[in-house]
VODRENVO-423633 format. One record per residue: x, y, z of N, C-alpha, C, O in turn; residue number from 1. Coordinates in nm, 2 decimals, decimal comma. Example, Ala and Ser with C-alpha at 12.3 -4.5 7.8 and 13.67 -1.06 7.14 Angstrom:
% residues 2
   n.east   n.north     n.up   ca.east   ca.north    ca.up   c.east   c.north     c.up   o.east   o.north     o.up   resi
     1,32     -0,57     0,78      1,23      -0,45     0,78     1,32     -0,33     0,78     1,42     -0,33     0,85      1
     1,28     -0,22     0,71      1,37      -0,11     0,71     1,29      0,00     0,79     1,34      0,11     0,80      2
% end
This chain:
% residues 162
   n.east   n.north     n.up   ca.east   ca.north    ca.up   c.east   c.north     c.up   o.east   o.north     o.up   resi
     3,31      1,20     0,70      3,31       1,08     0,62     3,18      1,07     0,54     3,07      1,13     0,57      1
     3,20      0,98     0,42      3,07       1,05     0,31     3,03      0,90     0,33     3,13      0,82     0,34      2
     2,89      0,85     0,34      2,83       0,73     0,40     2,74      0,74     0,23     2,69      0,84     0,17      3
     2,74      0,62     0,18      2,66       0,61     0,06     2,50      0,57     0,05     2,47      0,51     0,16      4
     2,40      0,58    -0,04      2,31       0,52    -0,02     2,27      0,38     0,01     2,17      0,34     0,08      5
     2,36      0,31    -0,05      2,40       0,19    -0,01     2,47      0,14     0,17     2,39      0,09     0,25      6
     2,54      0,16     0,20      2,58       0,19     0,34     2,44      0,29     0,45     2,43      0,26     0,57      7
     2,38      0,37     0,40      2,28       0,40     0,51     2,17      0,31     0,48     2,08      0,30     0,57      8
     2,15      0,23     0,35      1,99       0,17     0,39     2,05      0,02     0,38     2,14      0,00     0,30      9
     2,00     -0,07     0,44      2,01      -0,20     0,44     1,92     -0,27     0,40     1,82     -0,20     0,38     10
     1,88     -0,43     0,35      1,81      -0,48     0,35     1,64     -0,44     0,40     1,54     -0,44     0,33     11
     1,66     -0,42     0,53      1,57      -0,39     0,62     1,48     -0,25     0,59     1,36     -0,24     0,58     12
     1,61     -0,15     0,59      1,52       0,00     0,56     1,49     -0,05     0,42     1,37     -0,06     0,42     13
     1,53     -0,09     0,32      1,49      -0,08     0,21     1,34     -0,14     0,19     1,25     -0,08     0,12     14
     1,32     -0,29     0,26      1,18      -0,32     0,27     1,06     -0,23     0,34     0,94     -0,20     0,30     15
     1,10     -0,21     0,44      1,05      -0,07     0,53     0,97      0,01     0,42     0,85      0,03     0,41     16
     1,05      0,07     0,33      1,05       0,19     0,25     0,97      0,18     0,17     0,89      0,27     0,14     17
     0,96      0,04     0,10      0,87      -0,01     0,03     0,77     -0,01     0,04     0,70      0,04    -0,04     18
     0,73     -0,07     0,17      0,63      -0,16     0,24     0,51     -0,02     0,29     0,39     -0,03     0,30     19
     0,61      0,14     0,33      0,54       0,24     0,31     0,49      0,26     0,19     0,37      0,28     0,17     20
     0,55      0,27     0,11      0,49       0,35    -0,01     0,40      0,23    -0,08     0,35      0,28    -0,18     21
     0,38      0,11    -0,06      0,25       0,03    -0,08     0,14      0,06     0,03     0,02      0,06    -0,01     22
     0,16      0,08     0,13      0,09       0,11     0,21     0,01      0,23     0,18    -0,11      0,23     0,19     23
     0,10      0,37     0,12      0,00       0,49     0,08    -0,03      0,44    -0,08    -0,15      0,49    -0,09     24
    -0,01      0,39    -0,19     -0,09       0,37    -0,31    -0,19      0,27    -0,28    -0,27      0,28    -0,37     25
    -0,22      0,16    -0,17     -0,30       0,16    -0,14    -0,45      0,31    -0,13    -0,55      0,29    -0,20     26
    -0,44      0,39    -0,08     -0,51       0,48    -0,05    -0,50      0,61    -0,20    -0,58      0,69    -0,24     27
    -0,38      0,58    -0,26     -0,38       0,67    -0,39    -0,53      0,58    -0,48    -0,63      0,64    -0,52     28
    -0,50      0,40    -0,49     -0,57       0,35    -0,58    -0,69      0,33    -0,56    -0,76      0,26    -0,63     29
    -0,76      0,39    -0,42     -0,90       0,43    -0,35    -0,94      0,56    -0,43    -1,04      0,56    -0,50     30
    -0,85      0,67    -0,43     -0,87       0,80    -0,46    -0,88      0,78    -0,68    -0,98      0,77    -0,75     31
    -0,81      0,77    -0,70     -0,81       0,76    -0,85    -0,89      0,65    -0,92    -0,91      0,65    -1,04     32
    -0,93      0,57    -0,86     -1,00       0,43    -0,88    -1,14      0,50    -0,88    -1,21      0,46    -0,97     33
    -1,22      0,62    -0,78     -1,30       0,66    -0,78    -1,30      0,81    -0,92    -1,40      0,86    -0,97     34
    -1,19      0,84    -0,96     -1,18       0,95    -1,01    -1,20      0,93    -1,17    -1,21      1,00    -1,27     35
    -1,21      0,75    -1,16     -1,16       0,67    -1,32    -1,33      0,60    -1,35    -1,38      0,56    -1,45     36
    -1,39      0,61    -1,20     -1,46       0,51    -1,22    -1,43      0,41    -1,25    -1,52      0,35    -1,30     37
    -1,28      0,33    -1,23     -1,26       0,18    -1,25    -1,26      0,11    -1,12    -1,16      0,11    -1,04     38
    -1,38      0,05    -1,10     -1,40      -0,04    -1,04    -1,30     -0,13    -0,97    -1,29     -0,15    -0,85     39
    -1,24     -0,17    -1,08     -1,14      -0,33    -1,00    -0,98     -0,24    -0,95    -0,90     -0,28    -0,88     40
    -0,97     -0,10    -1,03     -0,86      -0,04    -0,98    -0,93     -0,01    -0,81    -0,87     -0,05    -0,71     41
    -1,02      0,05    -0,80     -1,04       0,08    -0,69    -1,12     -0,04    -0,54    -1,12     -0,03    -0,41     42
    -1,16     -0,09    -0,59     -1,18      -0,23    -0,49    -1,02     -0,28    -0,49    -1,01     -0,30    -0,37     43
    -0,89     -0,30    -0,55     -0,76      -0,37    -0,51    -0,74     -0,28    -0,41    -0,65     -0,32    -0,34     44
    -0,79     -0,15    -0,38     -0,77      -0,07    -0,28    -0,82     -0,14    -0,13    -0,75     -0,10    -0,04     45
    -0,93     -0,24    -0,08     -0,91      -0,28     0,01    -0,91     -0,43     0,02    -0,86     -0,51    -0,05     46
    -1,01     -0,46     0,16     -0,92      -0,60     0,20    -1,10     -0,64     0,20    -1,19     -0,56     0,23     47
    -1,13     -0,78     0,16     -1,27      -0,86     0,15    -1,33     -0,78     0,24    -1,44     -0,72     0,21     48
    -1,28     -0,78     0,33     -1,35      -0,74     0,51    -1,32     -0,57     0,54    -1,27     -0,52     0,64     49
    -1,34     -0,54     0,48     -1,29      -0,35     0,49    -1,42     -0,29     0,54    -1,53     -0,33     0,52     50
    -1,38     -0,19     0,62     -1,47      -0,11     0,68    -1,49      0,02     0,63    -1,39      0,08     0,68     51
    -1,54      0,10     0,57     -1,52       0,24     0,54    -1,62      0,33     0,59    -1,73      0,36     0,56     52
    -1,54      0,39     0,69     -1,65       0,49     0,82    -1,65      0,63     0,78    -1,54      0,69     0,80     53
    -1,78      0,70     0,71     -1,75       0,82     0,61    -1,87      0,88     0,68    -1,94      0,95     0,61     54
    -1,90      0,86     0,81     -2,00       0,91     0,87    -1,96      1,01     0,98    -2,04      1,09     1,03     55
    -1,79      1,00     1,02     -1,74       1,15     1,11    -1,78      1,29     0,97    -1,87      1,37     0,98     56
    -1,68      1,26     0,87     -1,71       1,35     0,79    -1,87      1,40     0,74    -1,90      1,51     0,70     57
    -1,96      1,27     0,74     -2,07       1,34     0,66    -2,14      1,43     0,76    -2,17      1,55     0,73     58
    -2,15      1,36     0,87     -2,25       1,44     1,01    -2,21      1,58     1,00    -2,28      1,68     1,02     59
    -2,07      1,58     0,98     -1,97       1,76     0,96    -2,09      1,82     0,84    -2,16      1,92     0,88     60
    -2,10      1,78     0,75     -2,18       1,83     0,60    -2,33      1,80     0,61    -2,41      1,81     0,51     61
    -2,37      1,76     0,72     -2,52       1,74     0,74    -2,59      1,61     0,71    -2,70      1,57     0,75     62
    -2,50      1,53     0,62     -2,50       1,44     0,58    -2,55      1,27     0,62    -2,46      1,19     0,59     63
    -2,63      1,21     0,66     -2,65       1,09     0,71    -2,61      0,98     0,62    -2,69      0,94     0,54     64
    -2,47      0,91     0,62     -2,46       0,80     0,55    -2,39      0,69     0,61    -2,30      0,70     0,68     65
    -2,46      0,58     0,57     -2,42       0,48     0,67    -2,24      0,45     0,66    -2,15      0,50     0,59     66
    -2,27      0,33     0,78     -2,10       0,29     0,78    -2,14      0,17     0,65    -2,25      0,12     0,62     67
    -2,01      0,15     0,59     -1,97       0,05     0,47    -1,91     -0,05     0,52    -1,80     -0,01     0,56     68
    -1,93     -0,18     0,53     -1,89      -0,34     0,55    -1,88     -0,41     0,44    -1,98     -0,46     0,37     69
    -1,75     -0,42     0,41     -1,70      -0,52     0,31    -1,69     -0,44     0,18    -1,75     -0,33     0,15     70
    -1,58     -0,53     0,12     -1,53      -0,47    -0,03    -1,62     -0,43    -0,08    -1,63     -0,31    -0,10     71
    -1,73     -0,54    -0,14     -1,84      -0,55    -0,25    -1,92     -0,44    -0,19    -1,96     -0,36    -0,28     72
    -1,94     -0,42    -0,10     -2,07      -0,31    -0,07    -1,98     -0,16    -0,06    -2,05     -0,06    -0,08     73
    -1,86     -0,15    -0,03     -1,80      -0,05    -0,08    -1,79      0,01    -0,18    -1,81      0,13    -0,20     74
    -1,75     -0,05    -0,26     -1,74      -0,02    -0,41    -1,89     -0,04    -0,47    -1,91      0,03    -0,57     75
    -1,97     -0,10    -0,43     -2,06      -0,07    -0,53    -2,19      0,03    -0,49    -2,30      0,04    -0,55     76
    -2,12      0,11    -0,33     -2,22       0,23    -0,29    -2,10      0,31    -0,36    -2,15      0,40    -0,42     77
    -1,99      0,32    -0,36     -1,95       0,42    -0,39    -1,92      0,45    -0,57    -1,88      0,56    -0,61     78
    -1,94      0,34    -0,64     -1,91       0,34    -0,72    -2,01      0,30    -0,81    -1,99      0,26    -0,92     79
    -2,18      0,32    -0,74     -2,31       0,32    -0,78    -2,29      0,40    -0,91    -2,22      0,51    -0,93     80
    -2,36      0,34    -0,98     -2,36       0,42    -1,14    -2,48      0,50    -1,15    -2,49      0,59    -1,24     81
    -2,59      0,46    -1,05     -2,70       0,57    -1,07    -2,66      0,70    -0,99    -2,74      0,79    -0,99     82
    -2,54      0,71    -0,93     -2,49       0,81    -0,87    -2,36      0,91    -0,99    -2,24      0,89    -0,98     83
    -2,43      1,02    -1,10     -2,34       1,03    -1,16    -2,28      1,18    -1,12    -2,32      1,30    -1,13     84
    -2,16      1,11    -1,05     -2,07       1,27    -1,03    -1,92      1,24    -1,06    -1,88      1,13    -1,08     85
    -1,82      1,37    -1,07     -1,71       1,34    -1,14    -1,59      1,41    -1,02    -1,61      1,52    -0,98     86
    -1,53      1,36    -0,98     -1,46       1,36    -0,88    -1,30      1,37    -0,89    -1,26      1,32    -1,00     87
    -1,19      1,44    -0,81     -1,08       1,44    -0,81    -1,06      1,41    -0,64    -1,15      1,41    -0,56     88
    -0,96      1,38    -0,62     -0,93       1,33    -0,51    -0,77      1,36    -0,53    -0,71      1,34    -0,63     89
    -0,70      1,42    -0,37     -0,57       1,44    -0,39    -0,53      1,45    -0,25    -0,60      1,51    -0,16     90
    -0,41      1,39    -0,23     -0,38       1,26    -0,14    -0,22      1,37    -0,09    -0,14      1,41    -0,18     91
    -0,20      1,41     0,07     -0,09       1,46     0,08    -0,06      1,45     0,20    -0,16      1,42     0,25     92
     0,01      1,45     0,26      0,10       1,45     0,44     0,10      1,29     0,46     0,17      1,26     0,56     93
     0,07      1,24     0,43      0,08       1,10     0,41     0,22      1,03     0,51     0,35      1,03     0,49     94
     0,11      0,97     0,63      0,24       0,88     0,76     0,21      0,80     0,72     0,10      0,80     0,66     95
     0,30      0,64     0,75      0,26       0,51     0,78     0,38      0,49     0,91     0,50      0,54     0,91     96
     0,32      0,40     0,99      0,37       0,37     1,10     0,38      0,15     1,05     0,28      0,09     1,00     97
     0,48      0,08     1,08      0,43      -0,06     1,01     0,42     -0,13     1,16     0,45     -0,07     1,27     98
     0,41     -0,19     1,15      0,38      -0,29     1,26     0,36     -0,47     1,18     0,27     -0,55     1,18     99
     0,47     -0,47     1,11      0,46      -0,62     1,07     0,38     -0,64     0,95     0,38     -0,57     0,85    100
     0,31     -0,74     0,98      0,19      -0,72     0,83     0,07     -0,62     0,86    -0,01     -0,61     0,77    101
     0,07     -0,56     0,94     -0,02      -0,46     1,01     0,05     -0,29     0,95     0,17     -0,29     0,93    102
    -0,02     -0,18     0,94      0,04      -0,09     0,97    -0,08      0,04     0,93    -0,17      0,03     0,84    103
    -0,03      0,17     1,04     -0,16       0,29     1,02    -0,08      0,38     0,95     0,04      0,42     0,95    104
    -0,20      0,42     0,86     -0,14       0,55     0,77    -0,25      0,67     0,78    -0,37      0,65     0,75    105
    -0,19      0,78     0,82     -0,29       0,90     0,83    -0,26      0,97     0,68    -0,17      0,95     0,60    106
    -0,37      1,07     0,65     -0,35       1,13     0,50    -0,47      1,23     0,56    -0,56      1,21     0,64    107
    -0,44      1,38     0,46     -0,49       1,49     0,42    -0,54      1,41     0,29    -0,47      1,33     0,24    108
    -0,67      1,46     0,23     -0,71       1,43     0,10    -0,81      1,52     0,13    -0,88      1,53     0,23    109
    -0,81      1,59     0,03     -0,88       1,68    -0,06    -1,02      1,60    -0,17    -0,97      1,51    -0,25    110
    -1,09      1,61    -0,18     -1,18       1,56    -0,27    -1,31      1,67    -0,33    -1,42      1,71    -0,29    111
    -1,24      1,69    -0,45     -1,41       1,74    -0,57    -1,48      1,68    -0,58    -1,46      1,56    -0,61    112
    -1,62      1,73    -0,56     -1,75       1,61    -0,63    -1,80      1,74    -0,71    -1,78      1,85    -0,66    113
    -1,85      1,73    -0,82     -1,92       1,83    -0,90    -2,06      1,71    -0,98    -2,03      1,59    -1,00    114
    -2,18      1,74    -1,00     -2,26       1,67    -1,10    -2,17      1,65    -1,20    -2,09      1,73    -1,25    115
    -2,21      1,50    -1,25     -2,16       1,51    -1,43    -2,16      1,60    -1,53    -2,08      1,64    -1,61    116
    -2,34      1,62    -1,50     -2,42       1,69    -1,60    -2,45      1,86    -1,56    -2,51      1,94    -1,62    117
    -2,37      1,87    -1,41     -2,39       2,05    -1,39    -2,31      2,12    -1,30    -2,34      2,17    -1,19    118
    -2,14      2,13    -1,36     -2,04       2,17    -1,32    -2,06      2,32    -1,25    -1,98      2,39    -1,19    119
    -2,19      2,34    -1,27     -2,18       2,47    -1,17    -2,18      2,50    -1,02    -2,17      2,60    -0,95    120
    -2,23      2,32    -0,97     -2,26       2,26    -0,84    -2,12      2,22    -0,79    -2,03      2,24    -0,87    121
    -2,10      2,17    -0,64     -1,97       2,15    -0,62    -1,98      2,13    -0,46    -2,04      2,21    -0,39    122
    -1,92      2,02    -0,41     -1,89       1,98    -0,28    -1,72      1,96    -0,30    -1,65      1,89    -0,37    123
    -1,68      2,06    -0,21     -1,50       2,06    -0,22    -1,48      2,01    -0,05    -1,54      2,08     0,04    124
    -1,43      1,94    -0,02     -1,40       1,88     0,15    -1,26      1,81     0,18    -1,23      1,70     0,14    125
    -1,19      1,87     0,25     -1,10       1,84     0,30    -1,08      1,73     0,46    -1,11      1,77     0,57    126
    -1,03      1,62     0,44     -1,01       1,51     0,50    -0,96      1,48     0,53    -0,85      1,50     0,47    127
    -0,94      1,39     0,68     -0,80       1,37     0,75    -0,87      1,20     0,74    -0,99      1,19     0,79    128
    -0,81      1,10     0,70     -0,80       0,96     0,66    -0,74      0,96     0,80    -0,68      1,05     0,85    129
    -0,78      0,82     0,87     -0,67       0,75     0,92    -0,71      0,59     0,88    -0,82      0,55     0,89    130
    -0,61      0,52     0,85     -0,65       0,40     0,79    -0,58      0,25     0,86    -0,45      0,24     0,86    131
    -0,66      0,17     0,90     -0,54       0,05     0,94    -0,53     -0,10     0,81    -0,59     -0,20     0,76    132
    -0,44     -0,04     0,79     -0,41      -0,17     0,62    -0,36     -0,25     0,65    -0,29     -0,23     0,75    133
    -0,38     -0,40     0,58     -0,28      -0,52     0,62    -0,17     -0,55     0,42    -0,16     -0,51     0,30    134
    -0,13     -0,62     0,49     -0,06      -0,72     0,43    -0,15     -0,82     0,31    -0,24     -0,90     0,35    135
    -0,14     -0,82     0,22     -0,22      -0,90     0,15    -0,15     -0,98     0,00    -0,18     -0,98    -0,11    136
    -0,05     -1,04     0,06      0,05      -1,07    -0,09     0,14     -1,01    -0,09     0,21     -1,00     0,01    137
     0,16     -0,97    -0,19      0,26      -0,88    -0,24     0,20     -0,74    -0,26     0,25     -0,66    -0,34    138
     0,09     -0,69    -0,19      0,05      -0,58    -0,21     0,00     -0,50    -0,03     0,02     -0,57     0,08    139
    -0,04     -0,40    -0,03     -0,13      -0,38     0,08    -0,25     -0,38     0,05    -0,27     -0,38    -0,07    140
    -0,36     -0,37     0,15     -0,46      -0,32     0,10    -0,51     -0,19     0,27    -0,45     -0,15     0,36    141
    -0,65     -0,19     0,23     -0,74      -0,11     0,38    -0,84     -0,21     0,42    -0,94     -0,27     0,37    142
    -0,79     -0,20     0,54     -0,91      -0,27     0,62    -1,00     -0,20     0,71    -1,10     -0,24     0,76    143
    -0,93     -0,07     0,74     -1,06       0,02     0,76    -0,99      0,11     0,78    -0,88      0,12     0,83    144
    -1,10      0,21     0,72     -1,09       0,38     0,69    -1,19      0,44     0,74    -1,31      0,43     0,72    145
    -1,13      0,52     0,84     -1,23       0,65     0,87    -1,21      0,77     0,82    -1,09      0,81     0,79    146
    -1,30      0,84     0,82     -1,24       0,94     0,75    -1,34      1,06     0,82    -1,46      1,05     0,82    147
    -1,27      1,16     0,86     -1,30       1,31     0,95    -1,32      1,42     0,82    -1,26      1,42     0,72    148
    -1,42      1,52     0,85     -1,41       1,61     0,75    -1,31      1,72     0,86    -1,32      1,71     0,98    149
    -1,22      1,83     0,79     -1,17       1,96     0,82    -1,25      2,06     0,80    -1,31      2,13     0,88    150
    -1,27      2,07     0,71     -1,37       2,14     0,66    -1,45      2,08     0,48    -1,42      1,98     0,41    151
    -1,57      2,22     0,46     -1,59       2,16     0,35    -1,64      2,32     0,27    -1,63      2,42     0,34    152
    -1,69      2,34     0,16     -1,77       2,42     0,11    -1,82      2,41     0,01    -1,75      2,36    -0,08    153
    -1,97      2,46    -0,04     -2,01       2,39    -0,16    -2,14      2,35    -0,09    -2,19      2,40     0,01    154
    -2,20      2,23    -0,19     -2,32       2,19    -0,15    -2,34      2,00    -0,16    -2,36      1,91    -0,24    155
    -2,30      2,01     0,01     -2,24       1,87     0,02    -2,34      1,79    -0,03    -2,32      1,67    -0,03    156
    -2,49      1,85    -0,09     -2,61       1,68    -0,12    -2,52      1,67    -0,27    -2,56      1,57    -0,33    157
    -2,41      1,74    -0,34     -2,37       1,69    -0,44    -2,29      1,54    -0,44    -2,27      1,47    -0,54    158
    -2,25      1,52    -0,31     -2,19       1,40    -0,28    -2,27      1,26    -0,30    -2,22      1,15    -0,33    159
    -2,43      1,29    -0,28     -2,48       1,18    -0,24    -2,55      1,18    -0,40    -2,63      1,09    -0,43    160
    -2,52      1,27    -0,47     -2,56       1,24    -0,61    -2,69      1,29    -0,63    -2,76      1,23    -0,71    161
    -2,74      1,41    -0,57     -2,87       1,49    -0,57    -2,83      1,66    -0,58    -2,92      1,75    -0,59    162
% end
């Protein structure tokens, strides 16, 4: 018997379905918001009260950087303009699990840092996100991100913009 698209998803999965894939462009518009340097694309990425814990991964790269509390102090350490580096970020294996207005989403992300000014430098690091996002409107956002390094190679003080 041939069961249609319509007939396997209902109401229900179809919000589900949704409600994932806001859940990971949440974390796309983290990654590209940083790659654009746009600011307000990349702050709609979390929630007032967001945590961003980038200190599993840095201690991996030698790195000492604090934990991040709150939107405003997020974005404007990470999107410090006396910090000039140029960045790609790329976002894959991507779970969400929902739990109501609640829900965790793990991700692989890949991330370039190179200087602006001296492409011959380069911190390449591969990342395992795990993130818990809420509900915020009609969108998601993050309310806290940790983030693990896998590995990395390169010369991770490119990260910190030195």
């Amino acid at each position: 018997m041939y069961v249609t698209r319509d007939q396997a998803f209902g109401a229900r999965e179809l919000e589900q379905l949704l409600d994932r894939e806001e859940v990971i462009d949440a974390l796309y518009r983290f990654g590209l918001g940083q790659d654009l340097r746009d600011r307000e694309l990349f702050a709609s990425a979390f929630a007032a009260d967001a945590v961003l814990d980038f200190r599993p991964a840095a201690t991996k790269c030698g790195l000492d950087i604090p934990l991040m509390e709150g939107r405003d102090t997020i974005v404007g350490t990470i999107l410090d303009p006396k910090v000039r580096i140029d960045t790609t970020h790329v976002v894959t294996n991507a779970r969400v699990e929902l739990d109501g207005d609640t829900a965790r989403l793990t991700a692989i992300v890949e991330a370039q840092h190179l200087p602006k000014d001296d492409h011959s430098r380069h911190a390449l690091l591969k990342n395992l996100y795990a993130v818990e996002a809420v509900r915020d409107g009609s969108r998601w956002v993050m309310r806290h991100v940790h983030i693990d390094n896998v590995w990395f190679t390169g010369d991770p003080w490119v990260i910190a913009g030195q």
